[in-house]
C-alpha positions in Angstrom: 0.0 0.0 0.0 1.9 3.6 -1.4 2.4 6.2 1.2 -0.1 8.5 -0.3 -3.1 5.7 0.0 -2.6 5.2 4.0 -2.6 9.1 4.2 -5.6 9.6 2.2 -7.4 6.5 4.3 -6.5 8.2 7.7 -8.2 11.5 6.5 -11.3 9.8 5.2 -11.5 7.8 8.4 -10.7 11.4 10.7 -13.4 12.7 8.8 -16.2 10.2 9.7 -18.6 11.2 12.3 -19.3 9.3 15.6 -22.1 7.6 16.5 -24.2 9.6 19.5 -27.3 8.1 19.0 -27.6 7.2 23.2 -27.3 11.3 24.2 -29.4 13.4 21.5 -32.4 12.9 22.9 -31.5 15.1 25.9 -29.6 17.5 23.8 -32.7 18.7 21.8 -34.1 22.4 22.0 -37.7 21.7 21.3 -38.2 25.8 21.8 -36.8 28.5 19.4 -34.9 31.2 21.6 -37.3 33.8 20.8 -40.1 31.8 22.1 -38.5 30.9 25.0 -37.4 34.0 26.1 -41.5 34.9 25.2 -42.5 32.7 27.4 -40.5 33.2 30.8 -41.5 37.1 29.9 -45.1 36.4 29.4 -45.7 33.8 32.2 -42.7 35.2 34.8 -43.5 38.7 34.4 -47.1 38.4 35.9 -46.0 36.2 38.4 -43.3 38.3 39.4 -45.6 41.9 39.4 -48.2 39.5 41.7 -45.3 38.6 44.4 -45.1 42.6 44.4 -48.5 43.2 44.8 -48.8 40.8 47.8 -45.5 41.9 49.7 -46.7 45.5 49.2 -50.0 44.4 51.1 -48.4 42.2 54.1 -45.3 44.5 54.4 -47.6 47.5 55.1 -51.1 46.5 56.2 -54.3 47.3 55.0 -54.0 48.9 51.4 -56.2 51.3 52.4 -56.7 54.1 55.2 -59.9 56.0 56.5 -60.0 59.0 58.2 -62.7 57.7 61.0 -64.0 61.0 62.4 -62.2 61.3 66.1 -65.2 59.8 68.3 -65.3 56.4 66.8 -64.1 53.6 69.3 -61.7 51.1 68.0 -63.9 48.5 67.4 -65.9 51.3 64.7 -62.5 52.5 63.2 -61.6 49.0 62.3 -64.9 47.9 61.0 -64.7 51.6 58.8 -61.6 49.8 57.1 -63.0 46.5 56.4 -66.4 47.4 55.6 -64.7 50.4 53.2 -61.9 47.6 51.6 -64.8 45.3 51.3 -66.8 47.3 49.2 -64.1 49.8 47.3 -66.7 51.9 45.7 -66.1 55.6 45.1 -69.8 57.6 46.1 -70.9 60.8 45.1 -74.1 62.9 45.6 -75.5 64.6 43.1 -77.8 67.0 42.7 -80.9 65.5 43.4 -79.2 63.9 46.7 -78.7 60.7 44.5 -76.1 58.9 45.3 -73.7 57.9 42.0 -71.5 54.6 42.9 -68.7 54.1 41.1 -66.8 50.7 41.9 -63.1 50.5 42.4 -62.4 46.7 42.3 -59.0 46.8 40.3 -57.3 47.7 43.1 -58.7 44.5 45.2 -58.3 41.9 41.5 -54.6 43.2 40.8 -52.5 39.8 42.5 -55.5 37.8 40.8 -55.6 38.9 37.6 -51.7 38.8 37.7 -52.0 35.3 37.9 -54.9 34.9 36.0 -52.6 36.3 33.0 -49.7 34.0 33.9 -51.8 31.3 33.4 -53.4 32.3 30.1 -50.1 33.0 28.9 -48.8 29.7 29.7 -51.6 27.8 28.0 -50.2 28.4 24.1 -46.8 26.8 25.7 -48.9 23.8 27.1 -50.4 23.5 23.9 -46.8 23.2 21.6 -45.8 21.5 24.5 -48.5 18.3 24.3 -49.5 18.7 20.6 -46.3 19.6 18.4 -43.3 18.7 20.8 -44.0 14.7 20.5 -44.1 14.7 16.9 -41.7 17.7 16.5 -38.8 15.5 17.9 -39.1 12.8 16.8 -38.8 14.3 13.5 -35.9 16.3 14.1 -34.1 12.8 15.7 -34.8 10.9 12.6 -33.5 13.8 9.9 -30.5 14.7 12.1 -29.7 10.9 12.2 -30.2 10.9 8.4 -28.1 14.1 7.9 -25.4 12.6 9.2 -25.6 9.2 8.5 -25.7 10.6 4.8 -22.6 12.3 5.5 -21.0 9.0 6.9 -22.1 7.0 4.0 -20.5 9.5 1.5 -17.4 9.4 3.6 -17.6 5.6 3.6 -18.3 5.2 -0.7 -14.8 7.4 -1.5 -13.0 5.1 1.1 -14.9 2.2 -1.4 -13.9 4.2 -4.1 -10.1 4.7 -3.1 -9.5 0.7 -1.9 -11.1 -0.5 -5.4 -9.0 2.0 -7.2 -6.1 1.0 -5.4 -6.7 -3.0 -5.8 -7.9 -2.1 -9.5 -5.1 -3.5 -12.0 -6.9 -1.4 -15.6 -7.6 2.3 -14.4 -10.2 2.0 -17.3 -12.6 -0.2 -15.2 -12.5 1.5 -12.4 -13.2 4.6 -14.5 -16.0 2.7 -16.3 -17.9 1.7 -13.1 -17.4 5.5 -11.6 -19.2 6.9 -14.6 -22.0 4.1 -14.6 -22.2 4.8 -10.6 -23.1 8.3 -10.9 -25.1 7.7 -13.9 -27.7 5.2 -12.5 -27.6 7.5 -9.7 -26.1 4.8 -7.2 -24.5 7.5 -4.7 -28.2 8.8 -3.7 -30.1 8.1 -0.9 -33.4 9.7 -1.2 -34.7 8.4 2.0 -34.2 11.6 3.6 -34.8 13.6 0.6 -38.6 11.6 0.1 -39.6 12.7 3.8 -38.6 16.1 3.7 -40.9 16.4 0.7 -43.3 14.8 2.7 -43.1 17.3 5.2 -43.7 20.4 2.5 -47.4 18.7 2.4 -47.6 18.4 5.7 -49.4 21.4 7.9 -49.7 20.3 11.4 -46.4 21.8 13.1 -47.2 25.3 11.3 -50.3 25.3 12.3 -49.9 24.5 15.8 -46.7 27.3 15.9 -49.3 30.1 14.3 -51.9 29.2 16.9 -49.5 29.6 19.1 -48.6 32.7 18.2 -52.0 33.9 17.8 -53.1 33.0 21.0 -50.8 34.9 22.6 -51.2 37.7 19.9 -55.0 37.5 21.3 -54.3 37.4 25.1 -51.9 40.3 24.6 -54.7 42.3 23.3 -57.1 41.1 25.8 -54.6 42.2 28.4 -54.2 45.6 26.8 -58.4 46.3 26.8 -58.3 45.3 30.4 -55.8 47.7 31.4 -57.9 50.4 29.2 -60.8 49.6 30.7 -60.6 48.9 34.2 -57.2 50.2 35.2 -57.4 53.2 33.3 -60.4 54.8 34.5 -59.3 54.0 38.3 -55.4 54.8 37.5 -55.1 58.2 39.2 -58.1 58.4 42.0 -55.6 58.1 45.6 -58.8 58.7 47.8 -62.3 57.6 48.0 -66.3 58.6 49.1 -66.8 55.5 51.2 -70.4 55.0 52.3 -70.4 53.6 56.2 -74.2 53.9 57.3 -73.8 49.6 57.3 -73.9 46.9 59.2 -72.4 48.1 62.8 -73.0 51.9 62.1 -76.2 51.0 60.4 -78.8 52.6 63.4 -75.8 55.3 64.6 -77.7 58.6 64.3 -74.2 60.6 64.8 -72.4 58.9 62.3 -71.8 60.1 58.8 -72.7 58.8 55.7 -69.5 59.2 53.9 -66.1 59.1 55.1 -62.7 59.5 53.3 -60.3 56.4 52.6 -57.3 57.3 50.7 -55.5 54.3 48.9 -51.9 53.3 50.1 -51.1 50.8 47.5 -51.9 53.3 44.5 -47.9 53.4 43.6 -47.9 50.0 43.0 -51.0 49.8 40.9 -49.8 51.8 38.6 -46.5 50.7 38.6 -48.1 47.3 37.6 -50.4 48.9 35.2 -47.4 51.0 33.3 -45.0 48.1 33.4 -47.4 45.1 31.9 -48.4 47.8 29.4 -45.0 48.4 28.2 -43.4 44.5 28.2 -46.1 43.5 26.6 -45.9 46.3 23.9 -42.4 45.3 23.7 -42.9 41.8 23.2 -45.5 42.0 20.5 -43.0 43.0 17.3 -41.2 39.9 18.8 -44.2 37.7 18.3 -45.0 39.1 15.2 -41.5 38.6 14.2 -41.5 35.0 14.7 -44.7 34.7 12.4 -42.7 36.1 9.7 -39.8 34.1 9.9 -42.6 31.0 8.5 -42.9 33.2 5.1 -39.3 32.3 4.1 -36.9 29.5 4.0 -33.5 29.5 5.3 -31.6 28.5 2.6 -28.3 29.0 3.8 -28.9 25.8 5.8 -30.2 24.4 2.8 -27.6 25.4 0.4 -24.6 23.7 2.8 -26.5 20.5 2.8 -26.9 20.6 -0.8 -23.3 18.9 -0.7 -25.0 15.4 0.0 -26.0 13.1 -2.4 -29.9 13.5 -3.7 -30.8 16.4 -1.2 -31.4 18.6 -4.3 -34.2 20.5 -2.8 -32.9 24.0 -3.8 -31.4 22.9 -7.1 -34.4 21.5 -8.6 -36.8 24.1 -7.2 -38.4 22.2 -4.7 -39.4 24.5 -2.3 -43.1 26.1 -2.9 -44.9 27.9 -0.1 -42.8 27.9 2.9 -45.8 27.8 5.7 -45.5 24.3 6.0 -44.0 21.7 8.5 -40.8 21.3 6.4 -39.9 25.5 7.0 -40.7 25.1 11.0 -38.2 22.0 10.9 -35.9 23.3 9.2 -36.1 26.6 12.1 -35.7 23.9 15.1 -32.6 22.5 12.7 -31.1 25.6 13.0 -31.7 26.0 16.9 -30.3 22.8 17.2 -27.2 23.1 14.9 -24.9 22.2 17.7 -26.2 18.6 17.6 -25.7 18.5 13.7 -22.4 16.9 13.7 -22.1 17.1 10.2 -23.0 20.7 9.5 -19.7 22.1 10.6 -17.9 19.6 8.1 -19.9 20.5 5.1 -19.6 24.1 6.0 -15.9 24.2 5.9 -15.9 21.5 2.5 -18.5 24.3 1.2 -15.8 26.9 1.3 -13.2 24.9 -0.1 -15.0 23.3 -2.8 -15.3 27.4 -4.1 -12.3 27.8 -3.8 -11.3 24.4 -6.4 -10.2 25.3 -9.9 -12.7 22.6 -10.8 -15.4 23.6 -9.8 -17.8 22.5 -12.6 -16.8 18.9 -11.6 -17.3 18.5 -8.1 -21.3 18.9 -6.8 -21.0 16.6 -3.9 -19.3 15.6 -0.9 -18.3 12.5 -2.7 -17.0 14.5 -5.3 -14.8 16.7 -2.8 -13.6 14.2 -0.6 -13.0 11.6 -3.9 -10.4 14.7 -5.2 -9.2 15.4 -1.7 -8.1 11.8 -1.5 -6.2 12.1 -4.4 -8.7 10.8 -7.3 -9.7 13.0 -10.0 -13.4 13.9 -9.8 -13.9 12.9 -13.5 -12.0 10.8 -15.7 -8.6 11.7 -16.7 -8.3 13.7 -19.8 -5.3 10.9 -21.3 -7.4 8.3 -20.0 -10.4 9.8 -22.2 -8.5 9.9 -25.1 -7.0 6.9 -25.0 -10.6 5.2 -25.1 -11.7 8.0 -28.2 -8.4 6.9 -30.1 -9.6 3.1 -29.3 -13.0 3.1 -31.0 -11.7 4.9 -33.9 
């Protein structure tokens, strides 16, 4: 065996991927990074305003305070704050002696309805979670197997290729069988190639991200008319007409109607208010974003795997409309390029294939790695005319 055989079979054999089919599993990013970080906004956020909202309340007491007029007992002052939280409603007489009631109940439903957004939030991820996650990977296991067992194979047929050439005594047979090879197409392995098409006519991943999306998109707004409506109206009123002629101080003849109860948690109210309106104002060209990124394909990943035999989807103009299942594969590919072994080889034979003199000859990994290892991508020009000068 010549010196230059043993080197080329040591780089062909450096260049085979290992096997890891035991750990991938584990490995997988099932989420996008946008959505994540979506989600621990959307769902944490709330949760985190509501842990404020409560310590404000224990740290400090009652969240309101009435000015009880100075003869009230103890027993009538404290009953003047519970009777007053219980209720929250702002009174006002009008002209006819008509009293107008206007109800302040955002202040009492603000830790509630923080966690009642927190959970609303977190149902679109519940819903990827149990209706796209279980088919999502095991689709992504089976086409990052096939990527790279694609690869391997390739690697494997120019080791083939080499140890024939090398035991082959008439260069023209080997030569012969090369050319039939990659005429009859025996270097393909359309598999991978057949289930990606698949996956083009295939809609249940897309959909499943765009309601996703949408649902959030539509609690978002939901949250926004809330705020308008209820938080708004109540946003800047500190104090309060509370009627006390109830209860206890029902049949007291000396006791006013209405009191005064100013609102000690009015800071953090509106701190809640202004602060979910902006994140979630923030966060919606995020989530609008991620809708778009399902119009397009990303055909730089494409394009590097396009060094494999039969994946010819950009070549031949395979891709149609990308709001299918293939596109939102093909996003979790990308997420998950640190477990595609294979990528970073092609990647780097991609740049050095441009930069071949002969370039109109190699297509393929095979082709690459076959000149690499010191064979000729296509038969050798005295070779070709040797068999021309033969059959004339």
């Amino acid at each position: 065996m010549s010196l230059a055989h043993t080197a080329a079979e040591y780089m062909l054999s450096d260049a085979l991927l290992p096997d890891r089919r035991g750990s991938r599993l584990k490995g997988l990013r099932l989420e996008l990074p946008l959505d994540k970080m979506v989600k621990f906004i959307t769902v944490g956020f709330p949760l985190l305003l509501m842990s404020l909202a409560f310590a404000q309340e224990f740290s400090s007491g009652s969240p309101i305070s009435c000015f009880s007029p100075s003869n009230f007992s103890v027993r009538q002052a404290a009953y003047v704050d519970s009777s007053c939280w219980d209720s929250l409603a702002h009174h006002t007489q009008d002209k006819a002696g008509q009293y107008k009631v206007k109800s302040l109940w955002p202040h009492k439903a603000l830790p509630y309805s923080l966690l009642a957004l927190a959970v609303a939030m977190y149902l679109p991820v519940l819903l990827w979670q149990y209706v796209a996650v279980p088919s999502l990977s095991s689709d992504l296991l089976f086409i990052i197997s096939e990527l790279d067992k694609s690869y391997n194979r390739s690697i494997r047929l120019v080791q083939h290729m080499l140890q024939i050439r090398q035991n082959s005594s008439d260069p023209h047979v080997f030569w012969d069988e090369l050319e039939k090879a990659r005429k009859e197409r025996y270097f393909e392995f359309p598999l991978l190639e057949r289930y990606l098409e698949c996956k083009q006519r295939s809609h249940w991943l897309v959909a499943t991200y765009l309601l996703r999306n949408a649902l959030l998109l539509l609690f978002t707004s939901a949250t926004y008319l809330y705020l308008g409506q209820f938080h708004l109206d109540v946003f800047f009123q500190d104090e309060f007409n509370c009627f006390i002629k109830t209860g206890l101080l029902h049949d007291e003849t000396h006791v006013p109607e209405l009191i005064t109860c100013r609102l000690t948690s009015l800071s953090v109210f509106q701190i809640v208010s202004v602060s979910s309106a902006a994140i979630y104002t923030i966060l919606v060209p995020v989530i609008i974003y991620n809708l778009t990124r399902l119009c397009r394909w990303d055909k730089g990943l494409l394009s590097i795997y396009e060094m494999l035999p039969a994946f010819d989807l950009l070549s031949r103009k395979m891709l149609g409309c990308p709001i299918n299942d293939l596109n939102v594969i093909l996003l979790f590919l990308r997420a998950n390029i640190s477990e595609l072994i294979s990528f970073s080889w092609l990647s780097v034979l991609s740049v050095l294939k441009d930069t071949t003199t002969q370039k109109h000859n190699i297509d393929t990994v095979v082709d690459f790695m076959t000149f690499v290892a010191g064979l000729e991508p296509s038969k050798p020009k005295h070779l070709t005319q040797h068999t021309y000068d033969e059959h004339a």
